[in-house]
Phi, psi and omega in degrees: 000128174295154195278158172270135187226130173287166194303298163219092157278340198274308176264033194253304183300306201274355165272323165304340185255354200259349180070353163307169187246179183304303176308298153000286186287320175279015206224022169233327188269313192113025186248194178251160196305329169250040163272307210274343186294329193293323192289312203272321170277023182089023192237170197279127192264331204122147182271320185296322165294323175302330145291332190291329201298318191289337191239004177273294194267034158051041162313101183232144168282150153222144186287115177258128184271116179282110177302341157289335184280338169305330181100174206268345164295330169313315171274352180095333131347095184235122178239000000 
């Protein structure tokens, strides 16, 4: 089973992969350089920023559907 990697952690790897740099990010979002350091080392940016964060590095959820969780019609499945 695969590890579950929290959201955001998910998004901390696409602000490293996205190659801005930190000075970058926080002078695009209106925080100060150590919000976002603060954000990167695991401690909490904010939901208004954390969008802005999202829409900065062109972010979208996507929904994964668990099929147990679906029910035996979901599968085709009639008992």
């Amino acid at each position: 089973m695969a590890k579950h990697i929290k959201f955001s952690d998910q998004i901390r790897r696409a602000v490293d992969a996205s190659g801005m740099s930190r000075y970058r990010v926080s002078k695009e979002l209106g925080i100060t350089e150590s919000t976002t350091s603060r954000f990167m080392a695991g401690g909490w940016l904010g939901v208004e920023n954390m969008d802005a964060l999202a829409d900065l590095l062109g972010l979208q959820v996507t929904v994964k559907t668990n099929p147990a969780k679906e029910g035996p019609k979901a599968h085709g499945k009639h008992h």
